[in-house]
C-alpha positions in Angstrom: 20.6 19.7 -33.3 17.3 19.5 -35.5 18.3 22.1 -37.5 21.6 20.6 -38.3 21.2 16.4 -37.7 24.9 15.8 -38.2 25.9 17.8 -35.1 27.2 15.4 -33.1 27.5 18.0 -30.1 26.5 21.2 -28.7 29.3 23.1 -26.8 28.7 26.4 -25.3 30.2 28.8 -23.0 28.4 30.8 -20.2 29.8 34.2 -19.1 28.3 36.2 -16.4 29.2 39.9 -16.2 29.5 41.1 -12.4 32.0 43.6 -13.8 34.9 44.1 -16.1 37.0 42.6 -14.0 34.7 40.0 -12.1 33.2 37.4 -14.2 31.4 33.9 -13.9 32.9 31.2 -16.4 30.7 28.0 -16.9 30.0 26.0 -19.9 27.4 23.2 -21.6 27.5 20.1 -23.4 24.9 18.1 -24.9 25.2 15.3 -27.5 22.0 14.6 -28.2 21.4 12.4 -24.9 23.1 13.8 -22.7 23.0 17.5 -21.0 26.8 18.2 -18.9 27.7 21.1 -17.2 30.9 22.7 -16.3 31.9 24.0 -12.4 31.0 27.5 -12.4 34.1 29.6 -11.4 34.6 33.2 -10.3 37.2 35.1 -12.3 37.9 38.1 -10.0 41.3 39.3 -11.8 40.3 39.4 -15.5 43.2 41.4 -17.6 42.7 40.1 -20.6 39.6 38.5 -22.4 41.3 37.9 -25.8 41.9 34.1 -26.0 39.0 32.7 -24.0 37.3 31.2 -26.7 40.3 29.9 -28.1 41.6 28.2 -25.3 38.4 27.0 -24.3 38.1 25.1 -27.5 41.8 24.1 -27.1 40.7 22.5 -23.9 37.6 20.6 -25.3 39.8 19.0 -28.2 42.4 18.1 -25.7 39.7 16.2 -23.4 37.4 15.3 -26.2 38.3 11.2 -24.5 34.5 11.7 -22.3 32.0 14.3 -22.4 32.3 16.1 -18.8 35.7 15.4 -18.7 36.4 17.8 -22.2 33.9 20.1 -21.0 35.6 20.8 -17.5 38.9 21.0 -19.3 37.6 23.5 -21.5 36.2 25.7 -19.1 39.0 25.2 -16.7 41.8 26.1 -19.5 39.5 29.1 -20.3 39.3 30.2 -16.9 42.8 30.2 -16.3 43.3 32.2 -20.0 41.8 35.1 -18.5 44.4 35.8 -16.3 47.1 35.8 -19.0 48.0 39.2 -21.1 47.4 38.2 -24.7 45.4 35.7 -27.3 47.5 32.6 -26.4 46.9 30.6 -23.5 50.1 29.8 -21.6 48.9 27.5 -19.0 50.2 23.9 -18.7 48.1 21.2 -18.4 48.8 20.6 -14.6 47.8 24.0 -13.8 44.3 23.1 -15.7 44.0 19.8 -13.7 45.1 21.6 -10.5 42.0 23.7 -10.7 39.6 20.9 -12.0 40.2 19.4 -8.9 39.3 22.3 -6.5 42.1 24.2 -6.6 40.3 27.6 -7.3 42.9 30.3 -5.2 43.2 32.1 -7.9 46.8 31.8 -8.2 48.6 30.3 -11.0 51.6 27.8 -9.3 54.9 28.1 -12.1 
């Protein structure tokens, strides 16, 4: 944020890499006060990686309202991506709250 004095925020992701198909998924937020930080979940059925990113900043535009809330929807939707085939994320937005709220089974209710 000193090299750039007109970011308003600092968003990024945190991947840990137990194996290719066993990740951690966090993220960070920091607007130049404040430091947030995301749940960390375990993503034990990755099939597809494409799209994380994407939906991830999908989720952080759609709860840009308060700072941990658009962080934890970002990694939450994120999270969820990776167990989709595919770039797009196909998740609804109950299924992201669902999980915000502690829902971690791993299972994805349609």
């Amino acid at each position: 944020m000193e090299r750039f004095p007109k970011t308003k925020k600092v968003i990024i992701t945190l991947r840990g890499s137990i194996s290719a198909s066993h990740n951690t998924w966090s993220g960070v937020l920091y607007n130049g006060k404040e430091f947030y930080s995301a749940p960390t979940y375990q993503i034990t059925h990755i099939v597809d990686r494409v799209g994380g990113g994407d939906s991830f900043m999908g989720g952080l535009i759609y709860g840009l309202l308060h700072n941990q809330k658009a962080l934890d929807y970002a990694v939450a939707a994120s999270c969820l991506k990776h167990t989709i085939y595919g770039d797009a994320n196909q998740v609804t937005i109950d299924e992201v709250e669902k999980l915000m709220g502690g829902d971690a089974s791993g299972r994805v209710s349609r």
